[in-house]
N, C-alpha and C positions, 0 to 999 in steps of 0.2 A: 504494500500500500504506500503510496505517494505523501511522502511528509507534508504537512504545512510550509506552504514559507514563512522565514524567518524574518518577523518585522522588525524593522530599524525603529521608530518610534515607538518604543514601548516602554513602561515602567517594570523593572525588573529589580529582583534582589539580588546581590551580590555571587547565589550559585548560579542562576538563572543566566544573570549574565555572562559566565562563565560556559554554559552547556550553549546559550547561541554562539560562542564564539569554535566552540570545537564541533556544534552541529552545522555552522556554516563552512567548517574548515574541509569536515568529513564528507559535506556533498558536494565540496567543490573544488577538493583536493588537486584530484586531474590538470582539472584548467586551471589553476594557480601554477601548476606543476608545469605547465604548456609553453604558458606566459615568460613563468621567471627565467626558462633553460632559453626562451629565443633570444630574451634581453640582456641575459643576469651570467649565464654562463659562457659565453666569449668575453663578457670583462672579469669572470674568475679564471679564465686563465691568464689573463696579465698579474691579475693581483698574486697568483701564485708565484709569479715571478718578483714581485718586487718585494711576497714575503721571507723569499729564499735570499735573494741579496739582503736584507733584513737580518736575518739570523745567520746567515753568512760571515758578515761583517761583524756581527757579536763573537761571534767564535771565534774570528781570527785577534780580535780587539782580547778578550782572555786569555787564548791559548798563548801568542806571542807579544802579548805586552804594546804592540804597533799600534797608534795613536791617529797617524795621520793617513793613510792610506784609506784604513776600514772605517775612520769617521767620518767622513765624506760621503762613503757606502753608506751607513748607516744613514747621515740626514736625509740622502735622498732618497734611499729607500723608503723612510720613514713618509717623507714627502710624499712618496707615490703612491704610498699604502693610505694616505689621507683621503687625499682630493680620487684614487679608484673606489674607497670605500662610500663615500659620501656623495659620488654621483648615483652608484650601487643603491644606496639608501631612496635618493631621490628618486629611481627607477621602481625601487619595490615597492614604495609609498602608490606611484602613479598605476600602477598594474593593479595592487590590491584594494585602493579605494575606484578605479575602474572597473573593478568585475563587482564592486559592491552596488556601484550606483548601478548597473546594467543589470542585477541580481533584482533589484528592484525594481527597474521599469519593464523589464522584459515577461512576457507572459507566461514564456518558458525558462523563465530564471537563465541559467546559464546554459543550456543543453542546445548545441547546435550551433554555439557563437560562433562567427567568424571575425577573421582581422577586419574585412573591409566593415563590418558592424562596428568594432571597437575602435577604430583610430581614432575617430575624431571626439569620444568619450575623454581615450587616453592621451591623445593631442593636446586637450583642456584641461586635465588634472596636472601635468605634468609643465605645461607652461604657468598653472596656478602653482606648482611645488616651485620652481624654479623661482618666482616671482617672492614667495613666502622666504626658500632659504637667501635670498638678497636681502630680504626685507631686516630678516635674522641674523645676519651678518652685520649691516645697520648697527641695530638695538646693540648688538654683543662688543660692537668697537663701542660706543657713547658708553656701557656700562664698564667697559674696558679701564677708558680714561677716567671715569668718575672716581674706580678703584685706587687706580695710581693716585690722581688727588688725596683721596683719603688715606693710601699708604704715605704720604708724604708727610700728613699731619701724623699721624701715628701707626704704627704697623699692625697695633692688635686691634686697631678700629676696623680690616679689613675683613677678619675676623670674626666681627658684632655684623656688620653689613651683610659676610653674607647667610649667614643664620637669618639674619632677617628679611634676605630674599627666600629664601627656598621656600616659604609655603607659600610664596606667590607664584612660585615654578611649575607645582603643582599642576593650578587651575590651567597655566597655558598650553599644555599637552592637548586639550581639547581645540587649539587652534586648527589642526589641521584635518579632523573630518567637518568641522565647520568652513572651512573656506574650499572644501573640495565638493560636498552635497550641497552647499548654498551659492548657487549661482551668483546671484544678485547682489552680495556682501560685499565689501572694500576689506582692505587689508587694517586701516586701521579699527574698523569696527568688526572687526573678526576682535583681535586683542581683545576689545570690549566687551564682548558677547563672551569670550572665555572665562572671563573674569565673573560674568554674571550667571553664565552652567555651572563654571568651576567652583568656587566658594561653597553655595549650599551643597555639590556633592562631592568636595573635597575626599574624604574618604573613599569613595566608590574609585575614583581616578587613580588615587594611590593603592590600593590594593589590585586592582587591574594591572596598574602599571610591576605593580612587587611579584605577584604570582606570574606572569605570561613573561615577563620579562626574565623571571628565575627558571622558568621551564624553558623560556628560548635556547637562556644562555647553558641551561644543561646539557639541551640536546643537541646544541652546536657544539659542547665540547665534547662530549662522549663521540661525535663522529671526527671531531679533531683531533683523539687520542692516539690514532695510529701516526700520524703528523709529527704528533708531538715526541713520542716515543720513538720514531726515526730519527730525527734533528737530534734529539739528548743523547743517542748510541752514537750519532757521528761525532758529537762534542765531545765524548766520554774516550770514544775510540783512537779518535787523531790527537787528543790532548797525550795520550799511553805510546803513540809509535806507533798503534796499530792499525790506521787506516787505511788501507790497501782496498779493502772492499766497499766502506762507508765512503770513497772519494772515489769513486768507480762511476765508470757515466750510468750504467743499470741502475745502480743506485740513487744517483742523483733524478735521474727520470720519475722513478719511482715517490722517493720523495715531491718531487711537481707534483705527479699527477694526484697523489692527496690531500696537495696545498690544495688543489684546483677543487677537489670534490669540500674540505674544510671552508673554501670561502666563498662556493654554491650553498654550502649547510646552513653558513649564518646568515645567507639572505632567507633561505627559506625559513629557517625556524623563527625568525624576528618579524616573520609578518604577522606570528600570534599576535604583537601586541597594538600590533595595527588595527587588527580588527577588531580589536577587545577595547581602543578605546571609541572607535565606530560605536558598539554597543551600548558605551556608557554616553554617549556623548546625542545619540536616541531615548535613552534613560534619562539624561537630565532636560532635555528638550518636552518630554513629555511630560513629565514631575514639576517642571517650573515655569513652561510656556504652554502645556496643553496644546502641544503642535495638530494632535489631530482633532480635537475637538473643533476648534478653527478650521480645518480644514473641511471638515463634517457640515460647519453654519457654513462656511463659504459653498459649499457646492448645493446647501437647500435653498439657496438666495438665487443659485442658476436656473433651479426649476421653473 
């Protein structure tokens, strides 16, 4: 028998919210799974590369003491591992609030999608992400400098500052399925509108964000353990003299290829908390704005 769809406006308690985010996960696994490998996986093999120059350049920075060669390695690596993770992010962002809103309006949810259905869905989320992390970049230089000022006057004030940011940090996680499901919104009154979901259901956000977020980063590391567990037997081995086989091209391949499958893992498993905050961010729209009740008098006004 053919589940219910899963509605986005709904008031939900905190397991509730939790079973739409693994019952949407679980009937739409496939095409999440479609999406991510056409977009997500040719840039995890770059980032495989720039994590192995990465831990590279640490190894050789321990094993021989060498300062200036593998530093250099390392910044850029680290560079590269930045700005590939973070456009990665903005990619899975636009995929997973695209098959959301499409989940929605579509009458067959997601069964039968094609690309030429979804571009221009994910063409608009995806210029609204780009537009958001500028927007974000902004705010984060101004809070940047304000910092420094305040370190200037005193260093443990920086300290008090940002304890008394963080539970405004909260509510803002709800900016971004508000500026991705509301067409009509501006950038700075998305902010506004966070502030005004966020607050009264401050907890629901934070628990969303502690539980999906702690299951993400489990299950990214459990399929990173073989990764990691390579890399430490080459560190271990060539620190001893023994690395004849840990510096072997086989090896070194091998190593890639589970860089490659490790940072496909943590695109995937980090869209739980994308849709978890979809969920709550339905949840506080319902609880605080009565989204559909409105929508209900609006459409008896059409008759």
């Amino acid at each position: 028998m053919e589940r219910p769809k899963i509605e986005l406006y709904q008031v939900r308690s905190f397991s509730d919210k939790l079973s739409a985010v693994f019952a949407f996960f679980g009937e739409n696994w496939k095409v999440l799974l479609k999406y991510l490998t056409y977009f997500l996986l040719p840039l995890s093999l770059v980032t495989s590369v720039a994590q192995s120059g990465y831990f590279d350049s640490m190894m050789t920075m321990a094993a021989k003491g060498d300062q200036s060669g593998p530093l250099g390695m390392l910044v850029g690596s680290m560079g590269a591992m930045i700005v590939l993770y973070s456009i990665g992010s903005l990619l899975l962002m636009s995929i997973v609030y695209s098959l959301m809103r499409l989940y929605r309006e579509r009458e067959n949810r997601l069964m039968g999608l094609t690309w030429d259905e979804m571009k221009p869905v994910f063409m608009h989320v995806l210029w609204r992400c780009i537009k958001l992390a500028l927007f974000g970049i902004l705010i984060s230089l101004i809070i940047g400098a304000i910092m420094i000022g305040v370190a200037t006057i005193h260093p443990a004030l920086v300290f008090v500052v940002i304890l008394a940011v963080i539970p405004f940090g909260i509510p803002l996680a709800l900016i971004y399925p508000i500026y991705f499901f509301e067409d009509d919104i501006t950038l700075p009154a998305t902010f506004v509108k966070a502030f005004h979901l966020g607050f009264p259901t401050w907890g629901g956000i934070f628990g969303v964000l502690l539980v999906l977020g702690f299951m993400g980063s489990f299950i990214a590391g459990m399929i990173s353990l073989p990764w990691t567990i390579m890399n430490t037997a080459k560190l271990i081995l060539s620190a001893n003299d023994d690395g004849g086989f840990v510096n072997s091209v086989g090896y070194s391949f091998i190593v890639y290829l589970l860089g490659v499958i490790q940072a496909f893992a943590n695109f995937f498993a980090y869209s739980l908390p994308f849709i978890g905050l979809a969920y709550q961010y339905g949840h506080a729209c319902e609880k605080i704005d009565h989204v559909t009740v409105e929508s209900d008098i609006d459409r008896f006004e059409q008759l």
